[in-house]
C-alpha positions in Angstrom: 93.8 95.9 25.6 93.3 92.1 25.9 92.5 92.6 29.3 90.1 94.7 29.3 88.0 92.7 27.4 88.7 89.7 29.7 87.3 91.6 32.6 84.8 93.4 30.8 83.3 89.8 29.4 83.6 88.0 32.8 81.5 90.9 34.2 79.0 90.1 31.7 79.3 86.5 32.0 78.6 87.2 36.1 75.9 89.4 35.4 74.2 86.8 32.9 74.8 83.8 35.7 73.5 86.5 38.4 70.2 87.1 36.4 69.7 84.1 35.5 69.4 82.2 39.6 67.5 85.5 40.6 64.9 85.2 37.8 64.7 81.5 38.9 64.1 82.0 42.5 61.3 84.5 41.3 59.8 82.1 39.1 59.7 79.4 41.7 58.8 81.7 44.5 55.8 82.7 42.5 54.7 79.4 41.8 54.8 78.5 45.2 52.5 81.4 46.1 54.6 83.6 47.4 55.7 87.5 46.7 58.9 88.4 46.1 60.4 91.6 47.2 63.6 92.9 46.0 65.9 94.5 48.5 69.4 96.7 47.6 72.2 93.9 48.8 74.0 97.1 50.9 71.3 96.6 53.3 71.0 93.1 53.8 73.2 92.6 56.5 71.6 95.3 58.2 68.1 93.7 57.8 69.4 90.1 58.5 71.8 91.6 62.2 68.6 93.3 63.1 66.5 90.0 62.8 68.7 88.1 64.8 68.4 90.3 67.5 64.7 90.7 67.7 64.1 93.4 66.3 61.3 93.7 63.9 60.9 96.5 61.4 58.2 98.3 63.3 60.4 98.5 66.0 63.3 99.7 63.6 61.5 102.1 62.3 59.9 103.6 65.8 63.2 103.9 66.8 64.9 105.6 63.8 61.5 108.3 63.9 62.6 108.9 67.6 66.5 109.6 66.7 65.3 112.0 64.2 63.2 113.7 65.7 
């Protein structure tokens, strides 16, 4: 059982750290002027391959609307 609270703790302890650098880049963002806009991590690599290539999310989206249509 002394595990589990180990692992349960460090989660919390990672979540607290986690928070706490995302609430500071907001904070500083906003000072700055700018927005911030929170994306789900699963699709940042997506987002950050298709940018690399030149491909802007207009262009993203046209061509998702054509493959489902």
């Amino acid at each position: 059982m002394g595990g589990s609270a180990s692992v349960e703790s460090g989660q919390m302890l990672s979540e607290f750290a986690t928070k706490q650098i995302q609430e500071a880049i907001e904070r500083k963002c906003w000072n700055e002027g700018y927005g911030v806009i929170q994306v789900n991590p699963a699709y940042t690599s997506q987002i950050g391959r298709a940018a690399r290539n030149g491909i802007s999310e207009l262009n993203r989206n046209a061509v998702l609307q054509s493959v489902q249509r």
